[in-house]
C-alpha positions in Angstrom: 114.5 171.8 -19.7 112.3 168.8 -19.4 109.8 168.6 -16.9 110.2 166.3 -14.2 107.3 163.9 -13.5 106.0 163.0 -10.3 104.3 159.3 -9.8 101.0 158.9 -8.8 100.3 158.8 -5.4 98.4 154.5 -5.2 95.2 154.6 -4.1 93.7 151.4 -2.8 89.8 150.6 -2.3 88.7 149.0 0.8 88.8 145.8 -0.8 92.8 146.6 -2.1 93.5 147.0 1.8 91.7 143.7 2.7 93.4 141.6 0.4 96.7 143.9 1.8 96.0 143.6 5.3 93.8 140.2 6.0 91.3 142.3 7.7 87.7 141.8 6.3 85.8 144.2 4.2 83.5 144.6 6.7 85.6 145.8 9.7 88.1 147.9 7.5 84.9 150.0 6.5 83.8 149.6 10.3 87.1 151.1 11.1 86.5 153.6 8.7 82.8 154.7 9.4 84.4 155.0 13.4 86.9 157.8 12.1 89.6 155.7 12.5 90.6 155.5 9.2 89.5 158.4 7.2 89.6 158.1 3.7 92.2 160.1 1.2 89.9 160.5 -1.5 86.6 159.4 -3.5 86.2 157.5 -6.9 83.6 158.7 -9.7 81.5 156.6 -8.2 82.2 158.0 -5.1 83.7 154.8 -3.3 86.6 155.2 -1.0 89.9 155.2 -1.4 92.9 154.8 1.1 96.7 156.4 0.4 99.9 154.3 1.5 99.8 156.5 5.4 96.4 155.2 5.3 97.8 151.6 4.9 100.3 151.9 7.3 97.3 153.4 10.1 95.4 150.3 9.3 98.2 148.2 10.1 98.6 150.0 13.4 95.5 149.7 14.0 95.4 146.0 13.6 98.2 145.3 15.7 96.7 147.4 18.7 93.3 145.6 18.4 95.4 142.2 18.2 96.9 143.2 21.4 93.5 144.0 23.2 93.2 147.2 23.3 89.7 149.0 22.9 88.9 151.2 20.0 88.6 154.5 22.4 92.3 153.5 23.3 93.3 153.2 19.5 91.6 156.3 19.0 93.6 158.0 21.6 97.0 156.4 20.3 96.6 157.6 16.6 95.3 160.9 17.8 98.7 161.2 20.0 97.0 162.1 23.0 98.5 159.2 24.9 101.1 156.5 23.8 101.6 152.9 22.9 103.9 152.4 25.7 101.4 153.8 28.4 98.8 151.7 26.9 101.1 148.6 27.2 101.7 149.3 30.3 98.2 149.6 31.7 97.3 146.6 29.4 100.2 144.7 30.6 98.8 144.8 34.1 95.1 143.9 32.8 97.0 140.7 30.9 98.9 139.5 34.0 95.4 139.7 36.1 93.6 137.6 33.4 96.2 134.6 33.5 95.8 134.7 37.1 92.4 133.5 36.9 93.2 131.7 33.9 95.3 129.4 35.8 93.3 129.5 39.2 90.5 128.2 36.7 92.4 125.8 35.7 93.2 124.6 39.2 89.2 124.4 39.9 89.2 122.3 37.2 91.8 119.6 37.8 89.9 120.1 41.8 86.6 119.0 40.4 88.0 116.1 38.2 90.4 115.1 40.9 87.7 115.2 43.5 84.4 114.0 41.3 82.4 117.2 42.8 78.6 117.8 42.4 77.6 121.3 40.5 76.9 123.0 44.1 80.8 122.3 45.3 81.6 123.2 41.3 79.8 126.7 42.1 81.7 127.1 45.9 84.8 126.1 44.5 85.1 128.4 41.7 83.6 131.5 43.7 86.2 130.6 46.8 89.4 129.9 44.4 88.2 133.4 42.6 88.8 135.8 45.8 91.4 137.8 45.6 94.5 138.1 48.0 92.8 141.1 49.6 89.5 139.1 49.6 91.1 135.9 51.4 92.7 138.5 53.8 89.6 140.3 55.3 88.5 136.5 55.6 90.6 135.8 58.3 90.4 139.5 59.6 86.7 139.2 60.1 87.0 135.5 61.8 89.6 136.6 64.5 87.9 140.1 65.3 84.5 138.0 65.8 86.7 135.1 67.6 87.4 137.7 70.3 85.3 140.6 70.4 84.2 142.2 73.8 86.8 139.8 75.3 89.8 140.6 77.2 92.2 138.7 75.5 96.2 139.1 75.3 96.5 141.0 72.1 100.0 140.5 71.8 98.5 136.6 71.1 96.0 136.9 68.8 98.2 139.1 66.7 100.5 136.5 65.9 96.9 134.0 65.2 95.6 136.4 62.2 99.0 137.6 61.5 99.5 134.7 59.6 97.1 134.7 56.5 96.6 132.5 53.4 98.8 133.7 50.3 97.5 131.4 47.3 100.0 131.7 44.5 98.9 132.5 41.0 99.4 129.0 40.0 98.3 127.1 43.2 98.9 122.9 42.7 95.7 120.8 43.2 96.7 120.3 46.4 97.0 123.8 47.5 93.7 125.0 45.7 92.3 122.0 47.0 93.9 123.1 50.7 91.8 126.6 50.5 88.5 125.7 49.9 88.9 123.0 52.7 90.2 126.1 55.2 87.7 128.5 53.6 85.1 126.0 54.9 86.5 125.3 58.2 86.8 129.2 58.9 83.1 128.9 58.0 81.6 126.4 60.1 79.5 127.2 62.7 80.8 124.7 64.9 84.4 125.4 64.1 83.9 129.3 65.5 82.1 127.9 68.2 84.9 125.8 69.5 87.7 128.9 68.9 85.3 131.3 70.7 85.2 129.3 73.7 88.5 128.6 73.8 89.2 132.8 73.5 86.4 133.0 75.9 88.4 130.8 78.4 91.6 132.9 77.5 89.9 135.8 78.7 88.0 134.2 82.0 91.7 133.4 82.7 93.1 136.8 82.4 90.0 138.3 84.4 91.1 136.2 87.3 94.7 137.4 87.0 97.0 135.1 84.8 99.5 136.4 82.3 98.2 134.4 79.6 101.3 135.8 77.5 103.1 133.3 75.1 106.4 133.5 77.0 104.6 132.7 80.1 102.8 129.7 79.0 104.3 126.0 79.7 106.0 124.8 76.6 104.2 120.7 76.1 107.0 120.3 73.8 108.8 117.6 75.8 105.9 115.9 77.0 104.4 115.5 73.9 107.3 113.7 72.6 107.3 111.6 75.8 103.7 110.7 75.0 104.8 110.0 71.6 107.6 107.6 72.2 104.7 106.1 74.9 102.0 105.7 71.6 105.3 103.8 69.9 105.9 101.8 72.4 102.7 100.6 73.2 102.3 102.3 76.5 98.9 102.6 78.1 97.5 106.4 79.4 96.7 104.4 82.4 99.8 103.3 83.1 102.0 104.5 86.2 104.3 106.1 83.7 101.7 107.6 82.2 99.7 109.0 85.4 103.6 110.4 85.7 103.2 112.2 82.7 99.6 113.5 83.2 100.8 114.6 86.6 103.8 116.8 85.0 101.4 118.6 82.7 99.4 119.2 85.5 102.1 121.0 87.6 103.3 122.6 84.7 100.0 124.8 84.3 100.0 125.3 88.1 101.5 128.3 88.6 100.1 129.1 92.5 97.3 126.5 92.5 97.5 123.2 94.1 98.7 121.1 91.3 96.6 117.9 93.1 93.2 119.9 93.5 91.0 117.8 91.8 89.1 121.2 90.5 91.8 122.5 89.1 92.8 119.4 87.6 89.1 118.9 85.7 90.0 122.8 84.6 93.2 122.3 83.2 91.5 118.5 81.5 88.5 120.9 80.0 91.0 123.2 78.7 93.6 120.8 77.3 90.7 119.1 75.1 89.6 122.5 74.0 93.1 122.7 72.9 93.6 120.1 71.2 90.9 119.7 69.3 91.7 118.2 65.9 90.1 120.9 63.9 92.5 123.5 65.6 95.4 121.7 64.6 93.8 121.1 60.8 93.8 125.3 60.9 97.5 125.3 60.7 98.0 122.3 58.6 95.8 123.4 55.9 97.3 126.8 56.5 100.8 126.0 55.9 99.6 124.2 52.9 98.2 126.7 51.3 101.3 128.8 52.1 103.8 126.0 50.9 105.2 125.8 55.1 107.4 123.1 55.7 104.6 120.0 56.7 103.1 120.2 60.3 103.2 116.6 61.5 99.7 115.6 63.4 100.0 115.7 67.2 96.3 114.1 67.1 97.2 111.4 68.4 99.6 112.2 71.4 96.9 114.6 72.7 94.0 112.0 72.6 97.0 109.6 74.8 97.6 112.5 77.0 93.9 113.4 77.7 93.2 109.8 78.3 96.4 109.8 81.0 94.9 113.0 82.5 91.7 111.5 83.1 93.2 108.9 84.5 95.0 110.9 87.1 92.1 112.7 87.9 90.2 109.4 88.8 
């Protein structure tokens, strides 16, 4: 009976497997020298030669490398002690972190051409759109715990004030990228604290001297700031009798068992009122709910300067 003959097993030279593969001479034997390709055998000569399970390792390796992972991970694939899928997975995470900042960078970009900014803004923009979510968070932490430490303030209050934090999403618009740095700088300025630490400090003189100083027990402006509004459309002077009226309602409203026509009291409530209003506080929010993607939060700027001229006017 015939003998039965077996074919030759190929054997390929490192340059057989880079014309196979694509993959350079030079990082095949790279590969190789790294243990991650052993060779099958040895020529006369004593070159290397690679076996078909060779081959198909190589290709492996190739298409791990093309994915990103390191050559320890590769190693630790093709030596089974982990797998492809839990490298995916922990690479998956790595890939979604570095479009983040991809497209953050991107913003910054279309920021600086939009806004024609000099290399120092270039350098705060890019370091302020690069915080994380955690980062962005302690931000406003850190403001508000300065804003009212050693003060007695309602804490119910000033929950709700740094309960409310900027969430930039992975692929913020110009206008909310744009939106951050501006808050990142107000939260920043000296001034800017100044004004909100006053205005906590007065909070707290308040509650010393007995007032609630609780949300629900606040006056709610809401109807006379539309009254001043519809006053600023029609062309209605602060000075005006109907406007003393007005100024003369907010001031009864914040009475509570003071005389509402102390003139004292009156200059307190004015000094607090302006505090309040402040445009900066009001830009807080705005830019805030920019960032955030709110609804818009229309300007009450102007119907607080009216009524602030109208309370002075009473007060004279």
């Amino acid at each position: 009976m015939p003998s039965v003959q077996t074919a030759p097993t190929p054997r390929f030279t490192i340059g057989e497997l880079a014309r196979r593969t694509g993959l350079p001479v030079k990082t095949i034997r790279f590969y190789s020298d790294e243990g991650l390709l052993p060779p099958t055998g040895r020529t006369h000569a004593g070159y290397r030669l690679y076996d078909t399970q060779a081959m198909a390792r190589l290709e492996l390796v190739k298409t791990l490398r093309e994915l990103g992972l390191g050559l320890p991970e590769v190693e630790r694939a093709l030596g089974g002690q982990t797998t492809v899928a839990e490298l995916a997975a922990v690479h998956v995470d790595a890939l979604e972190e570095q479009i983040r900042r991809l497209k953050l960078r991107r913003s910054v970009l279309r920021a600086v051409a939009k806004r024609g900014s000099e290399l120092e803004e270039v350098k705060l923009m890019n370091r302020l759109a690069s915080m994380s979510d955690e980062e962005r968070r302690r931000l406003i932490d850190e403001f508000w715990d300065e804003m009212i430490e050693g003060l007695n303030v309602n804490q119910e209050f000033y929950d709700r004030m740094r309960s409310a934090k900027p969430e930039l999403p992975d692929d913020p618009t110009a206008e909310q990228l744009e939106a951050w740095i501006e808050f990142a700088e107000l939260v920043g300025d000296p001034d800017f604290r100044a004004l909100i630490r006053r205005l906590s400090e007065t909070h707290s003189a308040a509650r010393d001297a007995g007032e609630s100083m609780a949300p629900a027990d606040q006056p709610d402006y809401t109807a006379l700031f539309s009254r001043a509004n519809e006053a600023l459309a029609s062309g209605l002077a602060p000075d005006s009798p109907e406007g003393r009226a007005i100024a003369d309602e907010l001031f009864n409203a914040s009475a509570g068992e003071r005389d509402p026509d102390d003139v004292l009291y009156r200059r307190e409530v004015l000094t607090r009122f302006g505090q309040g209003g402040d445009p900066r506080a009001e830009r807080y929010w705005q830019l805030l709910g920019i960032i955030n993607g709110w609804p818009p939060i229309p300007t009450q700027a102007p119907a607080v300067q009216w009524l602030t001229e109208a309370m002075r006017a009473a007060i004279s």
